[in-house]
N, C-alpha and C positions, 0 to 999 in steps of 0.2 A: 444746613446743606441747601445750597439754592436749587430752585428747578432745572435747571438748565444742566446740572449734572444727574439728572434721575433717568435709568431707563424705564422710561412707562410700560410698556411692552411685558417686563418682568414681575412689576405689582401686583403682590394679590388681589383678588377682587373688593376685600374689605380697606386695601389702605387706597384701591383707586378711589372707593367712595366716600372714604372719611376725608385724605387728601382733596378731593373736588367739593367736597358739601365743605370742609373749613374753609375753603379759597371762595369757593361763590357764597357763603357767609360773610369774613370778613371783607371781599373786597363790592358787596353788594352786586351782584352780579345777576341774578333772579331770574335763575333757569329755569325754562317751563316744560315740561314731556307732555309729548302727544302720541300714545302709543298705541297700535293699531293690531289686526289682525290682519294676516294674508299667508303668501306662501302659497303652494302647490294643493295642500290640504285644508288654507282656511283659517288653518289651526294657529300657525308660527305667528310672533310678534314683533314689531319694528317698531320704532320710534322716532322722533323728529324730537329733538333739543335745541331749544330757543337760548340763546343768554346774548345778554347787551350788544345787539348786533350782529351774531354770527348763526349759526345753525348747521347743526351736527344731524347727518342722515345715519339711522340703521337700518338697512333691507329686513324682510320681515322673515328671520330666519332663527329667529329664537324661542327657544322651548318653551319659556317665562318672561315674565316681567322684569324681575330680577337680573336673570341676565343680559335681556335688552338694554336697562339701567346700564349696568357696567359697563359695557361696548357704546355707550351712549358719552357716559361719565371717560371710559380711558380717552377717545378720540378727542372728547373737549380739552382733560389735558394737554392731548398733545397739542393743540389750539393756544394753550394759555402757556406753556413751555417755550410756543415761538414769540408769541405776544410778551410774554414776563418772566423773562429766562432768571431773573433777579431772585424773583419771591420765594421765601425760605420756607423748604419742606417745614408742615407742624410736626411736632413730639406727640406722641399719645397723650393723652393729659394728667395718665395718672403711671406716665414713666419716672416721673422724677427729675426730669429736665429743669434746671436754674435758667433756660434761656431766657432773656429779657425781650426777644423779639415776642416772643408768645408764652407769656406771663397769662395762664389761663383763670386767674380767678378775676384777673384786668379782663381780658378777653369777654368771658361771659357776663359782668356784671352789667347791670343793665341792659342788657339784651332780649329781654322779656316785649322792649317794645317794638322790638325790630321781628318779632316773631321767632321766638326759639323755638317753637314746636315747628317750624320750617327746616330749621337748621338739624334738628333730631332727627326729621326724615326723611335726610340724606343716607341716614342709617337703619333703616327698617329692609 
């Protein structure tokens, strides 16, 4: 299914972030967070997302880290949905999926040198 047919808006929070940590994996995209404190109270969190040229603002109205991530992570989607309406949503890896676009044990081999403990904590 290509991006360009997904409503991002709808995704849970775990396939925005598995969806965006496999796309800024595969297509080297090397998102950087900078997440801060602010807010009324000091407390709330925001974040600024770097990746290859663009930058994703979240006002600092988040409870967590975590959910700053996700609001960080959906609105880049939508970034990458207008840029690469093409790119084919991934399958979980251990759905069972034959597709040959993302052939996951092609995918991860050798990937040790491109940093897969990067790619993992897309998911933490």
């Amino acid at each position: 299914m290509p991006l360009k047919s997904v409503d991002i808006s709808k995704l849970s929070d775990a396939d925005v972030l598995f969806f965006f940590g496999t796309f800024c994996f595969k297509a080297r995209l090397s998102p950087q967070y900078l997440f801060k404190y602010g807010g009324p109270n000091g407390q709330s969190i925001g974040v600024r997302l770097m990746m290859y040229g663009h930058t994703v603002l979240v006002p600092a109205d988040s409870p967590n880290v975590h959910i700053a991530r996700v609001k960080a992570s959906r609105q880049a989607l939508v970034e990458l949905q207008k840029h690469n309406p093409q790119w084919q949503i991934p399958p979980l890896p251990f759905s069972g999926s034959n597709d040959p676009k993302w052939n996951w044990s092609t995918f991860l081999s050798g990937k040790s040198s491109q940093g897969f403990g990067s790619f993992l904590s897309f998911f933490r």
